[in-house]
C-alpha positions as a LaTeX table, in Angstrom:
\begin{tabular}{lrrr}
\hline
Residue & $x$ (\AA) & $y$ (\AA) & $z$ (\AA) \\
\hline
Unk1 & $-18.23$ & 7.40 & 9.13 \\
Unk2 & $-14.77$ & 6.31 & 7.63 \\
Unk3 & $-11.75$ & 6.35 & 10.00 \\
Unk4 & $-10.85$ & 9.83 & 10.78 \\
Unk5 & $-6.81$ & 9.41 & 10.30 \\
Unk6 & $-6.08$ & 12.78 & 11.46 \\
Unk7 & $-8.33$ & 12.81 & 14.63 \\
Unk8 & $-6.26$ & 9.45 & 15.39 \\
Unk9 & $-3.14$ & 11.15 & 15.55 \\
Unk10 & $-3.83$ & 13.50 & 17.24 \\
Unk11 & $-6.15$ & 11.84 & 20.27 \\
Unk12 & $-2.70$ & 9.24 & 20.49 \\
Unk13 & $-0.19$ & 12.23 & 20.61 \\
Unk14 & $-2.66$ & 13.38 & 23.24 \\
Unk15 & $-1.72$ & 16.76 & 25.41 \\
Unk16 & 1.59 & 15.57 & 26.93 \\
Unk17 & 3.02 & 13.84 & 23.55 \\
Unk18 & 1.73 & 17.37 & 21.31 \\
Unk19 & 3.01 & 19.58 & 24.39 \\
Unk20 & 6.84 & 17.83 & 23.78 \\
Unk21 & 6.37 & 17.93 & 20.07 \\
Unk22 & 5.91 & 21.65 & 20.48 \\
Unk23 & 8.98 & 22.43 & 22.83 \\
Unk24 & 11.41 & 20.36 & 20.08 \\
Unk25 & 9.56 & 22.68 & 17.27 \\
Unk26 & 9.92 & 25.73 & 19.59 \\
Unk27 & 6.51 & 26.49 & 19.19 \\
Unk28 & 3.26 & 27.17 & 22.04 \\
Unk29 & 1.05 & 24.81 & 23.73 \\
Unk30 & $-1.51$ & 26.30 & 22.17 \\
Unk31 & $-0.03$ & 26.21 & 18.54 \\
Unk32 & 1.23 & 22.46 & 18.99 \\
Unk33 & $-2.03$ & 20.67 & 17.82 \\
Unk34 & $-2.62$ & 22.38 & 14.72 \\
Unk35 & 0.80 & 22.41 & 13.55 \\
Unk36 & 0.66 & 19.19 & 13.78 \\
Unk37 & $-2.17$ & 18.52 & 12.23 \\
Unk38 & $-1.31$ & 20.66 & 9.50 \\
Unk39 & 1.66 & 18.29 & 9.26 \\
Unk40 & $-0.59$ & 15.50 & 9.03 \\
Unk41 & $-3.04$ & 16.22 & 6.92 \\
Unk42 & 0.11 & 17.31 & 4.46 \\
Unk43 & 1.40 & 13.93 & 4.81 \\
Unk44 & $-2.31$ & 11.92 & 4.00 \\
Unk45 & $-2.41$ & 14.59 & 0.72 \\
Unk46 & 0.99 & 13.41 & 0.03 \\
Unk47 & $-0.61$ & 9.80 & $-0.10$ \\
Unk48 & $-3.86$ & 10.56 & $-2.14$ \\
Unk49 & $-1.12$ & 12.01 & $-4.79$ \\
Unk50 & 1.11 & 8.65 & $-4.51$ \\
Unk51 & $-1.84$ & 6.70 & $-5.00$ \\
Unk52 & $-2.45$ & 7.74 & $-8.45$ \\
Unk53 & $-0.61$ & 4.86 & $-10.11$ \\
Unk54 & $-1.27$ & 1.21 & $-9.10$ \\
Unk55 & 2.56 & 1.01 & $-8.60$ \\
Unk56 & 2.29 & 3.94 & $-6.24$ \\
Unk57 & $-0.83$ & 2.27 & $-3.99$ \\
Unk58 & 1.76 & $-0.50$ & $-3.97$ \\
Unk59 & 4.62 & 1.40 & $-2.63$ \\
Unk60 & 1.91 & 2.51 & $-0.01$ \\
Unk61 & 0.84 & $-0.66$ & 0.98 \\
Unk62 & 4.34 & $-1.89$ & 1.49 \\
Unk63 & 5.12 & 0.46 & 4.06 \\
Unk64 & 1.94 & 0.64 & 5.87 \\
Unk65 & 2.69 & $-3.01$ & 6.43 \\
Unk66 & 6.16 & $-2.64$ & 7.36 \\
Unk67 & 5.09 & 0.31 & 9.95 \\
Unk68 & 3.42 & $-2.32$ & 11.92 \\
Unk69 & 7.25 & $-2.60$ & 13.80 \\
Unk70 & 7.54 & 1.01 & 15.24 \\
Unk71 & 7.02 & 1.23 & 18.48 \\
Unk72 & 5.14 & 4.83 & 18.90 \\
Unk73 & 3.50 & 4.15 & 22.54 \\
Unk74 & 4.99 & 6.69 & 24.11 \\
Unk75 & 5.56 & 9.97 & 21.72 \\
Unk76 & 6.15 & 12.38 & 25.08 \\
Unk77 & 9.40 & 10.02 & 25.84 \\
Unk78 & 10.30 & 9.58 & 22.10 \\
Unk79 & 9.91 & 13.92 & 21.17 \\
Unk80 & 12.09 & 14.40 & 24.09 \\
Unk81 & 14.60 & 11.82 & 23.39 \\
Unk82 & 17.45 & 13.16 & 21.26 \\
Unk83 & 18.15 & 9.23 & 20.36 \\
Unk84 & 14.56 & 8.48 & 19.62 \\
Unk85 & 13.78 & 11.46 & 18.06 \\
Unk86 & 16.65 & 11.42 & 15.62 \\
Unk87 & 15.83 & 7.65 & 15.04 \\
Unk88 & 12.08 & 8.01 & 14.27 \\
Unk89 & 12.92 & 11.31 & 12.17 \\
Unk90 & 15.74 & 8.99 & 10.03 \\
Unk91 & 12.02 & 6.77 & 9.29 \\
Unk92 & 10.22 & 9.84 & 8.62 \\
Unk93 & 13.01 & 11.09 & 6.62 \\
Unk94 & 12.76 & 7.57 & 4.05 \\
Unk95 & 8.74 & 7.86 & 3.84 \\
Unk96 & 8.76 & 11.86 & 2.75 \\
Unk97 & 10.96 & 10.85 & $-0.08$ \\
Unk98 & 8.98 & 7.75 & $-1.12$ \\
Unk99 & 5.83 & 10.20 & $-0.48$ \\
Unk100 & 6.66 & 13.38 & $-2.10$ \\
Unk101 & 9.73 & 12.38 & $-3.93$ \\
Unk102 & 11.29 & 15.73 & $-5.77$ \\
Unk103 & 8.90 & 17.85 & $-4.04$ \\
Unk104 & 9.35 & 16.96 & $-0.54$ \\
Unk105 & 11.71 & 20.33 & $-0.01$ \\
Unk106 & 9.15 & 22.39 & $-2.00$ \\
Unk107 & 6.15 & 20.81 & 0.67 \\
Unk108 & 8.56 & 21.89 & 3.56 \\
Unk109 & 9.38 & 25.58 & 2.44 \\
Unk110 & 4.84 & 25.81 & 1.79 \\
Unk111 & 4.64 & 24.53 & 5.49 \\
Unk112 & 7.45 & 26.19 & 7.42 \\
Unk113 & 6.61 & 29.41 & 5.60 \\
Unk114 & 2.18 & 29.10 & 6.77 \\
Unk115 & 3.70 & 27.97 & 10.63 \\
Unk116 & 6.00 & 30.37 & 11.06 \\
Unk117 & 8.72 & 28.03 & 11.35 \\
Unk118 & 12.39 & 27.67 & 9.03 \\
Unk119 & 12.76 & 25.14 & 6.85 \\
Unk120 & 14.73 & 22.80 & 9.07 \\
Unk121 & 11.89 & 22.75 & 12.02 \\
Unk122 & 9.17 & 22.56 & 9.28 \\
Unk123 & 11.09 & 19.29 & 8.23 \\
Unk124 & 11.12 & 18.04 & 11.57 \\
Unk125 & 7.28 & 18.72 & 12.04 \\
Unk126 & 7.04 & 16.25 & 8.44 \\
Unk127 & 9.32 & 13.73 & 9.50 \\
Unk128 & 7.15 & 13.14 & 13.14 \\
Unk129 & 4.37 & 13.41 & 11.16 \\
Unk130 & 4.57 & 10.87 & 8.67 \\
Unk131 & 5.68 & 7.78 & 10.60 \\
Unk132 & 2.75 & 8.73 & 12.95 \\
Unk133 & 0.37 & 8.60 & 10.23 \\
Unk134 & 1.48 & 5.48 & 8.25 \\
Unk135 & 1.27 & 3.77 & 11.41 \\
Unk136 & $-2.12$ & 4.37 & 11.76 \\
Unk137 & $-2.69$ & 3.11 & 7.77 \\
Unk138 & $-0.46$ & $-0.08$ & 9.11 \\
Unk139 & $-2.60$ & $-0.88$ & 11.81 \\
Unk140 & $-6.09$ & $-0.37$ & 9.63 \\
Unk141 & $-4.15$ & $-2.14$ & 6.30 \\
Unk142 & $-3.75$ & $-5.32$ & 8.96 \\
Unk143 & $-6.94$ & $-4.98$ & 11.09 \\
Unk144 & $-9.30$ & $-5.19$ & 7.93 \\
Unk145 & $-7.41$ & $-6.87$ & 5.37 \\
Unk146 & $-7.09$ & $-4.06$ & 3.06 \\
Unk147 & $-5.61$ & $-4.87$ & $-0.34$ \\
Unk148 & $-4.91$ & $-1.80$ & $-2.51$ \\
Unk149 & $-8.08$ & $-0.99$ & $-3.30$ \\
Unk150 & $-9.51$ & $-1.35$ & 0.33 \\
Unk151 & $-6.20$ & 1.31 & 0.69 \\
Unk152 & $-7.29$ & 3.68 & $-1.77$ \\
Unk153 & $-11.05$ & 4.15 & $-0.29$ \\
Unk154 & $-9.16$ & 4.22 & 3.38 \\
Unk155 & $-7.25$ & 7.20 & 1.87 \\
Unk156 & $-10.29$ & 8.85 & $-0.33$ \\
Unk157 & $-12.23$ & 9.07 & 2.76 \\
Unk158 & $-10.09$ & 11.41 & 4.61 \\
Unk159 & $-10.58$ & 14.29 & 1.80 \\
Unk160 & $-13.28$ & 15.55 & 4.24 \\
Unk161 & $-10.98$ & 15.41 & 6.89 \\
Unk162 & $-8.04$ & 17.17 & 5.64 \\
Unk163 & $-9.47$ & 20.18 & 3.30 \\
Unk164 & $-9.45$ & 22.42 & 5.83 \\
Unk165 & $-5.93$ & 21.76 & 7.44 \\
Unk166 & $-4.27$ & 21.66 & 4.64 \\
Unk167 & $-1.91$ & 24.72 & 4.62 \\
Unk168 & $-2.04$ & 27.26 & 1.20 \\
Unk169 & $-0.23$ & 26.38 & $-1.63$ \\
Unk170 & 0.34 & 22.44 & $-1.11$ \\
Unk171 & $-2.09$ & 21.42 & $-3.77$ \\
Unk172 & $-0.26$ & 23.69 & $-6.26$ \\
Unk173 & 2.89 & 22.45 & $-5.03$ \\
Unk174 & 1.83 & 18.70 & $-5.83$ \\
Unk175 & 0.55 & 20.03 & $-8.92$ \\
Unk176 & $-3.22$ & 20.29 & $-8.64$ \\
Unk177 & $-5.69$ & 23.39 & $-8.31$ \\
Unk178 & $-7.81$ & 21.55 & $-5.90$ \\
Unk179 & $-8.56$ & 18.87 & $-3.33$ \\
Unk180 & $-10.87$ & 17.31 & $-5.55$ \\
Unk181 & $-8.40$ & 16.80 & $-8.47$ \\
Unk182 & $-5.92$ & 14.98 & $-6.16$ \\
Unk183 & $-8.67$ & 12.74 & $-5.45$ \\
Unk184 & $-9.87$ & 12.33 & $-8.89$ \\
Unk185 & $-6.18$ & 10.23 & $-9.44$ \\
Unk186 & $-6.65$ & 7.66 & $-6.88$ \\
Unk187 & $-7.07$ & 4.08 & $-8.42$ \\
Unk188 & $-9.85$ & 2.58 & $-7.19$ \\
Unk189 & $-10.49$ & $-0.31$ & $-9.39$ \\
Unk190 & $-8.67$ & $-2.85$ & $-10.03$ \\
Unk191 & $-7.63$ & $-4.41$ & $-13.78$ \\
Unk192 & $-10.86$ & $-6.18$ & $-14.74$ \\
Unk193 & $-11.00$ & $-10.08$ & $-16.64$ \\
Unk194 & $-14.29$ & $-9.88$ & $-18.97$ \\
Unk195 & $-16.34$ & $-12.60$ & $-18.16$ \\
Unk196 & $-18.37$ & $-13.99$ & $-20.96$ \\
Unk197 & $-21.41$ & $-11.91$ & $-20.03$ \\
Unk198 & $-19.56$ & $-8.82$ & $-20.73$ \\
Unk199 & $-17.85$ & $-10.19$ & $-23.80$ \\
Unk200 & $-19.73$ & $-7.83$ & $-25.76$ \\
Unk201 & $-19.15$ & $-4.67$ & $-23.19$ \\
Unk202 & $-16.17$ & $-2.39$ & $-24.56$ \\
Unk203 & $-13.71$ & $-1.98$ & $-22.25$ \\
Unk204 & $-12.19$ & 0.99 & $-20.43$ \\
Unk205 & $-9.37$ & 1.85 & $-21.23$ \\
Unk206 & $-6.94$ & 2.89 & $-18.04$ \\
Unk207 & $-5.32$ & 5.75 & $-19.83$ \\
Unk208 & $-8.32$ & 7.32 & $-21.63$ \\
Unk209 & $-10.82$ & 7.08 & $-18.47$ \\
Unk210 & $-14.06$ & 9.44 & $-19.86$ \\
Unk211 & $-14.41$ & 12.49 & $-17.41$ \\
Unk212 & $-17.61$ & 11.30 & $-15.70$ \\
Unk213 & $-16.69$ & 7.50 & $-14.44$ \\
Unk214 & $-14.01$ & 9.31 & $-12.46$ \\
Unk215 & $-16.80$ & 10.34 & $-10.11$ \\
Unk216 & $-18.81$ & 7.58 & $-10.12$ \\
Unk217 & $-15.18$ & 5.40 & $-9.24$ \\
Unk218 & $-14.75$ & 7.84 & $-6.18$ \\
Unk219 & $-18.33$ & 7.17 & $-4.82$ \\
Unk220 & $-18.29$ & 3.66 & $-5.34$ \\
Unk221 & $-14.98$ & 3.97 & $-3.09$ \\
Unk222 & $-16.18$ & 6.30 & $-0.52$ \\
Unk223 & $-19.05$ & 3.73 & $-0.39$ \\
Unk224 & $-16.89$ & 0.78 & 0.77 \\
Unk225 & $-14.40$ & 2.76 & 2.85 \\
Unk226 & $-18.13$ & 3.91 & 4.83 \\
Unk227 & $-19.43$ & $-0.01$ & 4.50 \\
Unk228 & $-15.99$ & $-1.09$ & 5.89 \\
Unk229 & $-16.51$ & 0.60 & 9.46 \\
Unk230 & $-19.79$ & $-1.48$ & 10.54 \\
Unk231 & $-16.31$ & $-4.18$ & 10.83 \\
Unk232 & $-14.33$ & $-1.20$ & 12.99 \\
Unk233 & $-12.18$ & $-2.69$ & 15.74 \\
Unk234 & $-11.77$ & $-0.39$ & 18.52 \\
Unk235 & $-8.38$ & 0.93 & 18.36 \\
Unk236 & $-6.29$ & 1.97 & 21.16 \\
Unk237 & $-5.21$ & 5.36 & 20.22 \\
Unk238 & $-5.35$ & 7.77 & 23.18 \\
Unk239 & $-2.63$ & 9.55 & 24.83 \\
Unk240 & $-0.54$ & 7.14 & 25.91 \\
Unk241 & $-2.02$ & 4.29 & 24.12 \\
Unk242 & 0.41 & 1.78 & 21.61 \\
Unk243 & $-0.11$ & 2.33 & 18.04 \\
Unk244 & 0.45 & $-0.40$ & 16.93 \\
Unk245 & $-0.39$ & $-3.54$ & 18.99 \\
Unk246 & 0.22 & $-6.86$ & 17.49 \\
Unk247 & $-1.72$ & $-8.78$ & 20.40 \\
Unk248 & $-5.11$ & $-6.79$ & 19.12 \\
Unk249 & $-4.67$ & $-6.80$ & 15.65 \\
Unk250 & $-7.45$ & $-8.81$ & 13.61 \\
Unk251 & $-6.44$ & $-10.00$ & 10.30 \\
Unk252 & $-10.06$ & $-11.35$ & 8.18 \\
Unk253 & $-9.44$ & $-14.75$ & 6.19 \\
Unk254 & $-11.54$ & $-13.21$ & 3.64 \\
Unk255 & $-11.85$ & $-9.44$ & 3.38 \\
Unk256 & $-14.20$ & $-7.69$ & 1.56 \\
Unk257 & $-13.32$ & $-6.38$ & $-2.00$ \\
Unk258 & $-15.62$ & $-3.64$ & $-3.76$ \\
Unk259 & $-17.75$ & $-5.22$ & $-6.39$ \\
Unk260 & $-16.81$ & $-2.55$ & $-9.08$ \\
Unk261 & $-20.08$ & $-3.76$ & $-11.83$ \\
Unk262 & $-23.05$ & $-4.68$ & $-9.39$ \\
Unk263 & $-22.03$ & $-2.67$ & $-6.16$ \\
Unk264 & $-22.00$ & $-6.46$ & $-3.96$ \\
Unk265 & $-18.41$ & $-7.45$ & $-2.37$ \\
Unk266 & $-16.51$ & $-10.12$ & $-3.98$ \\
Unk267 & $-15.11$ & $-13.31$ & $-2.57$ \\
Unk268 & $-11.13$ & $-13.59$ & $-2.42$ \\
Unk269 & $-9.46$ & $-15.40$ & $-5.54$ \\
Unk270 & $-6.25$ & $-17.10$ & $-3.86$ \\
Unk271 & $-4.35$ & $-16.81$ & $-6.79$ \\
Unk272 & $-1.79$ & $-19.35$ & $-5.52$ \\
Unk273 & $-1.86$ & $-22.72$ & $-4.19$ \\
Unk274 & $-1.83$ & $-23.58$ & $-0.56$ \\
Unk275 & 2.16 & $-22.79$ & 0.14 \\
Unk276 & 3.28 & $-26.03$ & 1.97 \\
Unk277 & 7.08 & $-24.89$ & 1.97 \\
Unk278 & 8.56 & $-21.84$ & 3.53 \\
Unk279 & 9.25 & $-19.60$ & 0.28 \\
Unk280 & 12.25 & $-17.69$ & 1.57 \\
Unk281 & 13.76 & $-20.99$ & 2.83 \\
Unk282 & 13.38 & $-23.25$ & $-0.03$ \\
Unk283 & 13.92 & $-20.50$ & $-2.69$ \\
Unk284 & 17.67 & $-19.01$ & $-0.53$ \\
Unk285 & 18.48 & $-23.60$ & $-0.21$ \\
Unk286 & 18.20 & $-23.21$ & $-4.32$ \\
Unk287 & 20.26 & $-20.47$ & $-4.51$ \\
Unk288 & 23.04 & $-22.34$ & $-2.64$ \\
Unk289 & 22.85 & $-25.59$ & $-4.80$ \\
Unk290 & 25.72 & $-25.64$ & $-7.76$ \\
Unk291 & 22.98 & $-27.96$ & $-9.62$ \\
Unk292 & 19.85 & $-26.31$ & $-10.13$ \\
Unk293 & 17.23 & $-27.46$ & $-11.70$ \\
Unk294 & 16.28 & $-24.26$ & $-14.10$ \\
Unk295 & 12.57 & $-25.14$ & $-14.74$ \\
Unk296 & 11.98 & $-24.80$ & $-10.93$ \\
Unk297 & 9.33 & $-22.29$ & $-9.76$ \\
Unk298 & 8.52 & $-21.10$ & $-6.36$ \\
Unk299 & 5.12 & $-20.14$ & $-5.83$ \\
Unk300 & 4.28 & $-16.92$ & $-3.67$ \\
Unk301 & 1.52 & $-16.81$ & $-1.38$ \\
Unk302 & $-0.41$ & $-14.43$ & $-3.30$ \\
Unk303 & $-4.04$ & $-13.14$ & $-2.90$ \\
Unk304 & $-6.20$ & $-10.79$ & $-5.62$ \\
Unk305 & $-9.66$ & $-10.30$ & $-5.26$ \\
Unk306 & $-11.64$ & $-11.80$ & $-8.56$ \\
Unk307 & $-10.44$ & $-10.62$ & $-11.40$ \\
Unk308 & $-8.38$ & $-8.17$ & $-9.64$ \\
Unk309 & $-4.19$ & $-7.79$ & $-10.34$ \\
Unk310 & $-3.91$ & $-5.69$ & $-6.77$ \\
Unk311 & $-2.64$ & $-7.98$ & $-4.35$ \\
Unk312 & $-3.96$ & $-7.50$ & $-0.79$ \\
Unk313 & $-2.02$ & $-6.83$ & 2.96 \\
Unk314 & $-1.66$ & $-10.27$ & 3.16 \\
Unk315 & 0.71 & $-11.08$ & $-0.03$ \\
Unk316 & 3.26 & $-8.51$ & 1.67 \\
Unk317 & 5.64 & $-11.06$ & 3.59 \\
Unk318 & 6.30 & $-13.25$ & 0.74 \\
Unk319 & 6.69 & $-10.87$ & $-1.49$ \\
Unk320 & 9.36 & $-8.64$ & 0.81 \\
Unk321 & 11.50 & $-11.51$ & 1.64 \\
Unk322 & 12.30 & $-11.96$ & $-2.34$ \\
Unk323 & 13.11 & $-8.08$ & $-2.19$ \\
Unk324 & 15.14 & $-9.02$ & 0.53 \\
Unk325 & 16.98 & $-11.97$ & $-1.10$ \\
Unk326 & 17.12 & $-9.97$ & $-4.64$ \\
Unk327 & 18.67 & $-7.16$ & $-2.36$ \\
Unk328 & 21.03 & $-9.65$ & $-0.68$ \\
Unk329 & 22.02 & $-11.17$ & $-4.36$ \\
Unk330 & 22.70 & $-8.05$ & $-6.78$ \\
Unk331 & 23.28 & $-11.26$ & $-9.38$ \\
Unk332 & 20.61 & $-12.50$ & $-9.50$ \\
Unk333 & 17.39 & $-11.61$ & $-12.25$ \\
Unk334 & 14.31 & $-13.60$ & $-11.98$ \\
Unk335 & 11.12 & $-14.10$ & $-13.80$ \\
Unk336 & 7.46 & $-13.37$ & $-12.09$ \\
Unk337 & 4.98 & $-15.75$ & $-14.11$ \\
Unk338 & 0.99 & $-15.00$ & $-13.54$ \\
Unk339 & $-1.30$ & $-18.37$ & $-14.10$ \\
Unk340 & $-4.86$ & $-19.03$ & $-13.96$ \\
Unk341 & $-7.42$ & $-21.94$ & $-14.22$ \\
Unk342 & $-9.43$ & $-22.39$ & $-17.52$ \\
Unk343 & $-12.29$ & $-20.85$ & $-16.53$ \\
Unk344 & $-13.21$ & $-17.89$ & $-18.74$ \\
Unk345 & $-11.77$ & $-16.76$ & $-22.44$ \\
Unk346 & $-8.17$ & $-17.64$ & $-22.56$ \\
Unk347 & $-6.94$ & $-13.99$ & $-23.90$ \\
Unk348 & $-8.90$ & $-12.56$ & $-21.01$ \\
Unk349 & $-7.18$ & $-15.14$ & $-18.84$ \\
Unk350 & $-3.94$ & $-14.47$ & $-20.10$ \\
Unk351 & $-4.32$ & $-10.36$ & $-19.75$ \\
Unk352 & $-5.26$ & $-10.91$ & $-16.13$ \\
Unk353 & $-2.36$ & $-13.22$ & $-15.51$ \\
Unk354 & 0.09 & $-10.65$ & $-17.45$ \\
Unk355 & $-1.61$ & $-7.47$ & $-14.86$ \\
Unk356 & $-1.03$ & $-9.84$ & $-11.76$ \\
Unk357 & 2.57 & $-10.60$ & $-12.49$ \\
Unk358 & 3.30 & $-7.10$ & $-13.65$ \\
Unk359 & 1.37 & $-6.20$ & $-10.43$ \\
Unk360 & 4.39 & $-7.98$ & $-8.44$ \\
Unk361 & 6.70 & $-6.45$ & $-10.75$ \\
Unk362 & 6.17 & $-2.98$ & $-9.79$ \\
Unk363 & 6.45 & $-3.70$ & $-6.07$ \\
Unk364 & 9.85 & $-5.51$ & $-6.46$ \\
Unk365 & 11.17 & $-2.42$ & $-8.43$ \\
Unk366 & 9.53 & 0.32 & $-6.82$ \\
Unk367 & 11.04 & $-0.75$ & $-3.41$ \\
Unk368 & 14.59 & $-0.19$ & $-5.48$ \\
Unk369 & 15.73 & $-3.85$ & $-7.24$ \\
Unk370 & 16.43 & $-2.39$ & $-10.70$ \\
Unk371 & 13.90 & $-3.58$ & $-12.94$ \\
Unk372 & 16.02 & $-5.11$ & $-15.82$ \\
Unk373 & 16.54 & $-7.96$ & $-13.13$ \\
Unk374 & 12.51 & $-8.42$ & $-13.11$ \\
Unk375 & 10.49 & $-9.81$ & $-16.41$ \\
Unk376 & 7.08 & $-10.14$ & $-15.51$ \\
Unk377 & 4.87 & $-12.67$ & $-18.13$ \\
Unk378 & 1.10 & $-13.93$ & $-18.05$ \\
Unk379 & 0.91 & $-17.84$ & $-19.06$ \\
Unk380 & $-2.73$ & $-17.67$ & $-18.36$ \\
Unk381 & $-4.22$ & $-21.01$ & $-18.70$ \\
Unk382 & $-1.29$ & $-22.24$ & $-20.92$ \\
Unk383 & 0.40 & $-24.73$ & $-18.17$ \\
Unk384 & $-1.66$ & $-26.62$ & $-15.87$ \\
Unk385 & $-0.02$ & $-28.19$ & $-12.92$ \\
Unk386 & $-3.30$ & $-29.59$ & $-11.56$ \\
Unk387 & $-6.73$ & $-30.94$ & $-12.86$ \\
Unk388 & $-9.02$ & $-28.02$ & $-14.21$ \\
Unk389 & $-12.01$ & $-29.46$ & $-13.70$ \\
Unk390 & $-11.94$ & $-29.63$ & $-9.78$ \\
Unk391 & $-11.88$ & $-26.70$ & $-7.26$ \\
Unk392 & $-8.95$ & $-27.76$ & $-5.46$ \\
Unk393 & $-7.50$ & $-28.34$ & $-9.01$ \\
Unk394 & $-8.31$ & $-24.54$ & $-10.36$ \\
Unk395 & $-7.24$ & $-23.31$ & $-6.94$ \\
Unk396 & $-3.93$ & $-25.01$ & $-7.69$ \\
Unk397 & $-3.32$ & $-23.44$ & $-11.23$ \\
Unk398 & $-4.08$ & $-20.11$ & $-9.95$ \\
Unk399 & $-0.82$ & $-18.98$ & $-8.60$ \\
Unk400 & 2.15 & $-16.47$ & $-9.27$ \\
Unk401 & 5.62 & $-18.03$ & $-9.11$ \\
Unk402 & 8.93 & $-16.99$ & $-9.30$ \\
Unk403 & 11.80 & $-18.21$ & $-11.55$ \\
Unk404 & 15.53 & $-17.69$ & $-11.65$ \\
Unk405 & 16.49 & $-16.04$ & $-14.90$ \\
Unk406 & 19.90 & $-15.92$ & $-14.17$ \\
Unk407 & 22.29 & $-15.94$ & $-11.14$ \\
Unk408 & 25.93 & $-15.42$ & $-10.61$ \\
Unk409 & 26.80 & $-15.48$ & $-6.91$ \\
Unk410 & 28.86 & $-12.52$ & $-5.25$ \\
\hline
\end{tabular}
């Protein structure tokens, strides 16, 4: 079976953690469980609806991984700590606005009004609920490797899970008549490069997907979510237990992608060169030079699975520290440029470069660096840096790198 998020939550709240939730709510032992899971299982719908964009699956992804840091190993302690609980509400607080965005109030009034509860306790029940949850994601993004695909079946899977907890009138609030609509949005598939094989396939076009592959995209992700459990870690999630445990957390040098055409999983593409240098270092020593060299790139430790412009769990660190430094440096604009090896038709190659860096984009400006500091540009095959006709050669022209556009220090 795929990982039943909500049954998680709830078996590491355990009695004790869901009995102290329910005092702060002001609400009965025996009511404490299913508010909360009602909570929950708003929170996971709240996801499925994010992950409708591939920009969205990458806001996801970006705070699943940053989750990993909360320490939620004791929720009795933290529910009836006034400093804890305001602390881990202030988290909640940031991921119901990144989750529901303008209609995080509405969600509130449609689940303080089914509880029983006013509006400021049925915020409160949210605000628990939602660091609790993307913890959970955090630990599973890490454990298996998950890029945002892997994410999207993760989060498709728990449909069966939720539909019944799911308090009346959310869906309509999020703008959907049914559970299965929500779904139906989730991108599972990443943006394809036509091999030469299919040169003579028409492609599908994102924005005009025909009515019936929507289906057949949901199974094929259900599919992998289900094949992704016979890799399961046991996860140490009862009452009491720590959420998040670095010490047991098993991160796969190659995870498993879904083969989208012939239904087999697809080896990794490293899009980037082994990194030798610390990014964050070298590219903040650049900064601080008065000469710079402006034809300088820094390449990211990136990873897409084949033909894929979704990077996986494991592109996260590089990629936050430039938020960080871009965040740090309100003058400075950069340029994201995608590159590939020869292999394959050159406009294909260039498309899938152009996706990849626009890919990167997105998660620079959807984690709030304006975007007219961000160009993103696919070179494709256009500038070698190392011999094509070797692996260790094409592994080296695959990359994504980063370039200063223009700086003015502050």
């Amino acid at each position: 079976m795929a990982d039943n998020l909500l049954e998680m939550a709830v078996r590491h709240l355990g009695s004790s953690g869901l009995s102290a939730l329910g005092n702060a709510l002001g609400l009965s032992d025996d009511k404490s469980e299913s508010a909360f899971s009602t909570g929950a299982a708003s929170v996971l719908a709240g996801m499925l609806n994010k992950a409708g964009s591939e920009s969205g699956l990458g806001t996801l992804l970006n705070m699943a991984t940053k989750s990993t840091s909360m320490d939620l190993s004791s929720p009795g302690d933290i529910f009836t700590s006034p400093d804890k609980m305001s602390s881990l509400q202030d988290v909640g607080g940031n991921m119901l606005e990144s989750v529901f965005g303008g209609k995080r109030d509405g969600v509130i009034n449609v689940i303080a009004n089914t509880l029983g509860l006013d509006s400021t306790k049925g915020g409160s029940l949210l605000r628990v609920a939602a660091p609790v949850i993307m913890s959970l994601v955090g630990k599973l993004v890490k454990s298996k490797g998950l890029n945002m695909e892997g994410l999207a079946a993760l989060l498709l899977g728990q449909k069966t899970h939720i539909k019944d907890k799911l308090p009346p009138g959310l869906l309509k609030e999020l703008g959907v008549n049914n559970l299965d609509e929500l779904a139906e949005r989730t991108v599972v598939e990443t943006t394809p490069r036509h091999t030469a094989q299919a040169a003579h396939t028409p492609p599908v076009k994102k924005s005009g997907m025909a009515k019936w592959l929507w289906p057949l995209l949901i199974a094929l992700g259900v599919l992998w979510a289900l094949n992704m459990c016979s890799k399961k870690e046991a996860l140490d999630d009862g009452a009491g237990g720590k959420v998040i445990e670095q010490d047991e957390v098993i991160i796969e040098e190659t995870p498993a992608d879904p083969g989208v055409d012939d239904g087999t999983a697809a080896a990794p593409d490293t899009s980037t060169t082994t990194v030798t240098e610390d990014f964050g270092q070298a590219f903040r020593e650049y900064l601080a030079k008065a000469n710079r060299d402006p034809n300088r790139e820094f390449a990211l430790n990136i990873e897409f699975p084949t033909d894929g412009s979704m990077p996986n769990a494991a592109s996260m660190p590089d990629v936050q520290t430039l938020i960080k430094i871009m965040q740090e440096n309100p003058g400075l604009s950069v340029t994201i440029e995608g590159h590939t090896d020869s292999d394959g038709d050159a406009v294909d190659n260039q498309k899938l470069s152009e996706a990849r860096a626009k890919g990167i984009r997105a998660l620079l400006v959807n984690s709030g660096i304006d975007e007219g500091r961000v160009n993103a540009v696919g070179m494709g095959s256009a500038n070698p840096i190392a011999d094509n006709t070797t692996e260790e050669g094409k592994q080296t022209n695959r990359r994504i790198v980063v370039k200063v556009r223009s700086f003015e220090a502050q």
